[in-house]
TORSEFI-834136 format. One record per residue (C-alpha): residue number from 1; x, y, z. Coordinates in Angstrom, 1 decimal. Layout:
<fikols>
+-----+--------+--------+--------+
:  nr :      X :      Y :      Z :
+-----+--------+--------+--------+
: NUM :      X :      Y :      Z :
...
+-----+--------+--------+--------+
</fikols>
This chain:
<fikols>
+-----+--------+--------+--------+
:  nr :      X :      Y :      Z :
+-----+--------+--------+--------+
:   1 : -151.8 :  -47.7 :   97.1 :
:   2 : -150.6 :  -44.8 :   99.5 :
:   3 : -152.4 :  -45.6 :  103.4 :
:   4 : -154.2 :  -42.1 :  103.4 :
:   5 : -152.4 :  -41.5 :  106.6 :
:   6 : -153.3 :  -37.9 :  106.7 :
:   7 : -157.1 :  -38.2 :  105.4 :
:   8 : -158.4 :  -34.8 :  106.7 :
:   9 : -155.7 :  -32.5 :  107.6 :
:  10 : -154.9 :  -29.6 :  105.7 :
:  11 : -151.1 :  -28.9 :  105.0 :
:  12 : -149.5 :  -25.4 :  104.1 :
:  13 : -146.4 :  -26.1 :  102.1 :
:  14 : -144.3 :  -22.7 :  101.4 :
:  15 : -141.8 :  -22.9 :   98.8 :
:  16 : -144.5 :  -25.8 :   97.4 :
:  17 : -144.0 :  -24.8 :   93.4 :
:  18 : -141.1 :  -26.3 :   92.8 :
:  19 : -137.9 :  -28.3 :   94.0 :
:  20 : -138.5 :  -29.8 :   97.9 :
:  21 : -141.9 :  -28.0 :   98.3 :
:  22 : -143.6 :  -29.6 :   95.3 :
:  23 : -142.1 :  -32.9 :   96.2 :
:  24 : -143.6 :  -32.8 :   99.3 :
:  25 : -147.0 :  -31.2 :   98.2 :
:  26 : -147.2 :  -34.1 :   95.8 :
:  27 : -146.8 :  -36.9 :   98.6 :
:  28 : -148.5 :  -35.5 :  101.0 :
:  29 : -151.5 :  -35.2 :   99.0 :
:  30 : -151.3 :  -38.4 :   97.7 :
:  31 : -151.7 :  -39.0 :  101.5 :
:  32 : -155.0 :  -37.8 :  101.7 :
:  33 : -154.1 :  -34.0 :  102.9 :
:  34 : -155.6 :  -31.1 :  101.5 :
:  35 : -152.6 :  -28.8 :  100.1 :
:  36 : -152.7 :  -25.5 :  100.2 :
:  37 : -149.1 :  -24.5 :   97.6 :
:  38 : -147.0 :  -21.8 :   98.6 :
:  39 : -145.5 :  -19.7 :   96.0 :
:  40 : -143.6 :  -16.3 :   95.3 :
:  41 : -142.4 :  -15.6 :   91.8 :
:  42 : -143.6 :  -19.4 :   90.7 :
:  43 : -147.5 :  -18.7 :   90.5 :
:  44 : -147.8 :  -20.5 :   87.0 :
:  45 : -145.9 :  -23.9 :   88.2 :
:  46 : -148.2 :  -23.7 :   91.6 :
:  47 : -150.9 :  -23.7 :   89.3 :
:  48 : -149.7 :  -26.2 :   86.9 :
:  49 : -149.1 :  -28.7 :   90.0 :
:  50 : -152.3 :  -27.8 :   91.7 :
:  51 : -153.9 :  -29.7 :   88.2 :
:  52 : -151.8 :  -32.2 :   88.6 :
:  53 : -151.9 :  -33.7 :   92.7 :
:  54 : -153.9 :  -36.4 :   94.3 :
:  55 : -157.4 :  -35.6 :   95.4 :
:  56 : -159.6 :  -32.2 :   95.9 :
:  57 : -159.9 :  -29.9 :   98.3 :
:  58 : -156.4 :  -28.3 :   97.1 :
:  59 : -154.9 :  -24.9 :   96.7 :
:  60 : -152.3 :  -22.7 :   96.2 :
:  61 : -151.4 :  -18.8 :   98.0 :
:  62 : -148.8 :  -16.2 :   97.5 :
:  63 : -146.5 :  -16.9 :  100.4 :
:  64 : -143.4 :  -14.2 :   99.9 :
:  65 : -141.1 :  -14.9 :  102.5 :
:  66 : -140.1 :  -11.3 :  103.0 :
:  67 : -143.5 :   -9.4 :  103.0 :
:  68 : -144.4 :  -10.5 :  106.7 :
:  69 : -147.8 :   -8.3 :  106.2 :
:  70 : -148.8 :  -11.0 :  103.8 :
:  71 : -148.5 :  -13.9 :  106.2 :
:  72 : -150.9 :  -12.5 :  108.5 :
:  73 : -153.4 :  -12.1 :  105.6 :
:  74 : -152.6 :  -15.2 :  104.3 :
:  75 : -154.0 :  -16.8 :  108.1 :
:  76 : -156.7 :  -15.1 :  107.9 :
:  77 : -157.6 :  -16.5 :  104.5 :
:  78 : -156.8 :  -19.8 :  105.5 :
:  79 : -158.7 :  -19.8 :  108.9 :
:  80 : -162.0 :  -18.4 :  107.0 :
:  81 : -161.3 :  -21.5 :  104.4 :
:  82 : -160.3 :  -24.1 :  106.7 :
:  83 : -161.1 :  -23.2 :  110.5 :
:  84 : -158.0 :  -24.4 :  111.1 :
:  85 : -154.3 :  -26.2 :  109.4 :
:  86 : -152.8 :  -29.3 :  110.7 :
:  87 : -149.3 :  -29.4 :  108.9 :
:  88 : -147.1 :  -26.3 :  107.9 :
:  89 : -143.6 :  -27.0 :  106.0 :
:  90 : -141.1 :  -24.3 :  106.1 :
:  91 : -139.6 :  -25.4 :  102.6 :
:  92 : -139.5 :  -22.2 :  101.0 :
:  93 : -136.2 :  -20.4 :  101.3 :
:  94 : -133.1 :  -18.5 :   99.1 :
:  95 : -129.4 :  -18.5 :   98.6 :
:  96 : -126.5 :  -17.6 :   96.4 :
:  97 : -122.9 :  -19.3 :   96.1 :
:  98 : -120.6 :  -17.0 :   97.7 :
:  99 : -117.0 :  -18.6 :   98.6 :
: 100 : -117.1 :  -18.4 :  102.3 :
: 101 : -113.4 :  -16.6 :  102.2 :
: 102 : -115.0 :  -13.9 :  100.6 :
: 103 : -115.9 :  -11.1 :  102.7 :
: 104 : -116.2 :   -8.5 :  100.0 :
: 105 : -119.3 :  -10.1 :   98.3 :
: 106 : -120.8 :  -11.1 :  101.4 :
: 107 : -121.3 :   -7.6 :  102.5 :
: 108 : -123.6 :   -7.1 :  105.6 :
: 109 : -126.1 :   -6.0 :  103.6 :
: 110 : -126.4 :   -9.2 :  101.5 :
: 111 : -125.7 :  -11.1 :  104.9 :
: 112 : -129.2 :   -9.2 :  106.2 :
: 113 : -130.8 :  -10.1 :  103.2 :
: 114 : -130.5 :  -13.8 :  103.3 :
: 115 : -130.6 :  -14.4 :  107.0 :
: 116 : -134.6 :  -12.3 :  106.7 :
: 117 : -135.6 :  -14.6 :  103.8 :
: 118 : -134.4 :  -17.4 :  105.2 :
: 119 : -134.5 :  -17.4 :  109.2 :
: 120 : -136.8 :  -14.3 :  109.2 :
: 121 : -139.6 :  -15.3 :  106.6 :
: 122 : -140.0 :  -19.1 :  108.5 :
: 123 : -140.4 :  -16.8 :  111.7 :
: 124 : -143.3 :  -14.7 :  110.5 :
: 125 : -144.6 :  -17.2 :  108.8 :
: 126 : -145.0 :  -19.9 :  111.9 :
: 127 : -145.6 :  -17.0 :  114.1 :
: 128 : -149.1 :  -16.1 :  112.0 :
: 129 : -149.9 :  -19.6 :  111.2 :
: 130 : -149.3 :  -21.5 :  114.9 :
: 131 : -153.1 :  -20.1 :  116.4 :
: 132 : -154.4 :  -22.4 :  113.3 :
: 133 : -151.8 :  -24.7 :  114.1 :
: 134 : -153.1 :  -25.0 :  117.8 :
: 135 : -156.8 :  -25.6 :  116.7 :
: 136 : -155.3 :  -28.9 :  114.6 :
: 137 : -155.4 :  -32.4 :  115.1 :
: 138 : -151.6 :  -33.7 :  116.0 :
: 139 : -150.3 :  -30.5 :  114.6 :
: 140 : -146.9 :  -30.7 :  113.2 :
: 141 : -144.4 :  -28.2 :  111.7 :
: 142 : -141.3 :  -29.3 :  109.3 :
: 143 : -138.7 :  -27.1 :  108.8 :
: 144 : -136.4 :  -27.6 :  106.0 :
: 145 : -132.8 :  -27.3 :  107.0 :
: 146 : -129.5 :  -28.1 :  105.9 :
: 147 : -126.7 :  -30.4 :  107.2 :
: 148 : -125.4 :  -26.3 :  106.8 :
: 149 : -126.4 :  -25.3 :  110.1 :
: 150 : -124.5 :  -27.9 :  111.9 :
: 151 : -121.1 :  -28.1 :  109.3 :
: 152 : -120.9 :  -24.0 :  108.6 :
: 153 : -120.4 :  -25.7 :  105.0 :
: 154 : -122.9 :  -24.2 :  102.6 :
: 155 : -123.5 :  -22.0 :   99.5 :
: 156 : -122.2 :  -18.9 :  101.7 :
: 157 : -121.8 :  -18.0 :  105.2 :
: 158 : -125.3 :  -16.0 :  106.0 :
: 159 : -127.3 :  -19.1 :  104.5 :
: 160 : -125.3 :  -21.8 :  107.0 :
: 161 : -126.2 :  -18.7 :  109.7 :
: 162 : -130.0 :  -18.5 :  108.9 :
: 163 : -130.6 :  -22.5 :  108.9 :
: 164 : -128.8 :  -22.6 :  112.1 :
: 165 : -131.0 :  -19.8 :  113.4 :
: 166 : -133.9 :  -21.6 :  112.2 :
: 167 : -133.5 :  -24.7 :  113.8 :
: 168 : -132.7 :  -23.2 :  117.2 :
: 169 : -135.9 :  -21.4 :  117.0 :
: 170 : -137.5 :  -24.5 :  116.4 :
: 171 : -136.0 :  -25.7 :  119.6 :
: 172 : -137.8 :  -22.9 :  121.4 :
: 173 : -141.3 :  -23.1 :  119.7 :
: 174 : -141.0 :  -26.5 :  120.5 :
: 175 : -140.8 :  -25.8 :  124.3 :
: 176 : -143.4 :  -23.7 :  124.7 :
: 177 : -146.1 :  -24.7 :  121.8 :
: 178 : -146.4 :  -28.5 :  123.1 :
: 179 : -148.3 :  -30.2 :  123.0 :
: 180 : -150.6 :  -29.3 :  120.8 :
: 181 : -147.4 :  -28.6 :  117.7 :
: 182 : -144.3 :  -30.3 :  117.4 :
: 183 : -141.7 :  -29.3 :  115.4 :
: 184 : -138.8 :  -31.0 :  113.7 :
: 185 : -136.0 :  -29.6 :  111.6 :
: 186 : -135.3 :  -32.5 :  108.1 :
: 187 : -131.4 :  -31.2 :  107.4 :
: 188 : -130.3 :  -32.7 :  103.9 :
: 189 : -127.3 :  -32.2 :  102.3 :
: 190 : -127.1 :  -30.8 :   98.5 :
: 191 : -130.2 :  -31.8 :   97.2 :
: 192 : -130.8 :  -32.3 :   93.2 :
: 193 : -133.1 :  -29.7 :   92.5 :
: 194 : -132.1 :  -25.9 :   91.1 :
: 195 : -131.9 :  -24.5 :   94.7 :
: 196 : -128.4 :  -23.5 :   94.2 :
: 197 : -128.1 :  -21.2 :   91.0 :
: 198 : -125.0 :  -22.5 :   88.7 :
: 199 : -124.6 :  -26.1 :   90.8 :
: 200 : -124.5 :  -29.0 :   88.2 :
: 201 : -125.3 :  -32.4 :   88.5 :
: 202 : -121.6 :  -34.0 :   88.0 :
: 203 : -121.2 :  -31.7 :   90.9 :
: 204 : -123.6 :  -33.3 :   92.8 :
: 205 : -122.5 :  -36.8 :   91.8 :
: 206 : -119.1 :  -35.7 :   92.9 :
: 207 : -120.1 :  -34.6 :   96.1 :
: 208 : -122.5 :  -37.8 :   96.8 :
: 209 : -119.4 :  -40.1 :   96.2 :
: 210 : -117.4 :  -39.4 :   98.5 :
: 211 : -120.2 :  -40.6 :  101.1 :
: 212 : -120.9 :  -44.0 :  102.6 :
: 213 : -124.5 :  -44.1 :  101.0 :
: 214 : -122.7 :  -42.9 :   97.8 :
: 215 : -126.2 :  -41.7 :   96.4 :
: 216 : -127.6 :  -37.9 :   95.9 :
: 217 : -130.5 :  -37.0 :   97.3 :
: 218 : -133.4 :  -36.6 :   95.7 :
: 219 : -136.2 :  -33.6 :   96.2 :
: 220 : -138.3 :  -37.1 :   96.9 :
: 221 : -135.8 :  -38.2 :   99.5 :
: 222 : -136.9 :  -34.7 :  101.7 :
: 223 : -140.3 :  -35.6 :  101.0 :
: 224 : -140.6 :  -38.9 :  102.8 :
: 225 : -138.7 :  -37.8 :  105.6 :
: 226 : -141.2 :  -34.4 :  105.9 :
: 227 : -143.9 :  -37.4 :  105.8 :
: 228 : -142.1 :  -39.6 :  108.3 :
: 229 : -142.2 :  -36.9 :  111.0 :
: 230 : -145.5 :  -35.6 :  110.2 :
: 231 : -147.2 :  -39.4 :  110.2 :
: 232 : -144.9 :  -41.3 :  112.4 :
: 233 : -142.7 :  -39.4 :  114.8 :
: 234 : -145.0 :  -39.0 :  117.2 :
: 235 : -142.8 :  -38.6 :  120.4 :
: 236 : -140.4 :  -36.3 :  118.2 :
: 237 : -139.9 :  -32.6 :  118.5 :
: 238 : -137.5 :  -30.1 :  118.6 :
: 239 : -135.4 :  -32.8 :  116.6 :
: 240 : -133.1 :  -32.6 :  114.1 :
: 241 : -133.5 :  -35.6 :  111.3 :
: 242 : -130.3 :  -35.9 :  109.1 :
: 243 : -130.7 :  -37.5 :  105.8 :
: 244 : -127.4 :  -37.2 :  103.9 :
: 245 : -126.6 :  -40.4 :  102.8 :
: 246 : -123.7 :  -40.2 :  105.5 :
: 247 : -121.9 :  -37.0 :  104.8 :
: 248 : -122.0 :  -35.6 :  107.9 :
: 249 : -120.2 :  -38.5 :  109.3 :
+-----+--------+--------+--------+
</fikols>
């Protein structure tokens, strides 16, 4: 039986339709939060795992990353349903494999593109939420990084750029928006969900070897670590939490 640790609070999960997001919708429902799903092209999964989570009081929203208009509607919304939020997790987010070496693909246009989606979208999106944020209860705000922005080693050189950027702004909003929100940064390394168009899982398997946990993580894996900061790292912000199995090391 889950402890109901976040009985009350409502939690606004972007990128919450699929992969990371709906892992973390899932548990932290089960939790006793109300969920509110973010979604872009993926309203038909939102509502498919809107049927399916712990609990009522539940919902889902169109959260583009890129359409930065949207974000201050979609406070508005929430603050006329709500009053206020208590939890937001930056989950949602975008990428393409492009060999770091080359320069020709990753044109500064495409290197634009990802580091708005990415860095950009998580701004605008913290930036129209963090007045409901303040009105919370222990208010807490999850980034989803990568091991990416530390290593430079990712699926191309604007997405390892864009989760570094993220996590320094989180340094900053951390500084200035105690202490009524923390905010932490959970940095995986290749997780097992689609993320990553074309990755396979032998790849994965591969990759996850050649650590000292010797296990891939798991969309689930994210989950309980979003949970852990939320729910129990109380005297933690502006923090980074690694969880990959080791590979980093």
């Amino acid at each position: 039986m889950k402890s109901q640790v976040l009985e009350g609070k409502v939690a606004v999960v972007s990128g919450g339709s699929s992969g990371i997001g709906a892992a973390c919708a899932r548990l932290l429902a089960s939790e006793g939060a109300r969920v509110v799903i973010g979604y872009n092209g993926g309203r038909e999964r939102a509502e498919a795992l809107l049927s399916e989570i712990a609990g009522d009081g539940h919902t889902f929203a169109h959260i583009p990353l890129e359409d930065f208009p949207a974000h201050d509607t979609l406070a508005a919304d929430l603050e006329k349903r709500f009053g206020s939020i208590d939890v937001l997790v930056n989950s949602a987010g975008r990428t393409q494999r492009v060999p770091h070496q080359d320069l020709d693909r990753m044109t500064p246009s495409l290197f634009s593109d990802i580091l708005l989606a990415n860095a950009g979208g998580t701004f605008s999106l913290t930036r129209a939420l963090i007045p409901l944020l303040r009105k919370g209860r222990d208010s807490v705000v999850v980034n989803v990084s990568s091991v990416s922005a530390m290593t430079g080693s990712g699926s191309n050189i604007a997405y390892c750029a864009a989760k570094a950027a993220t996590e320094t702004m989180a340094l900053s909003f951390a500084r200035v928006f105690g202490p009524n929100v923390r905010f932490i940064n959970v940095a995986p390394a290749s997780v097992d969900t689609a993320f990553v168009a074309g990755r396979t899982r032998a790849e994965l398997e591969k990759k996850a070897a050649t650590t000292p946990l010797g296990r891939v993580v798991t969309p689930e894996d994210v989950a309980q670590a979003v949970f852990a900061c939320i729910a129990h790292l109380r005297t933690a912000t502006g923090s980074r939490v690694v969880i990959d199995g080791g590979f980093t090391l």
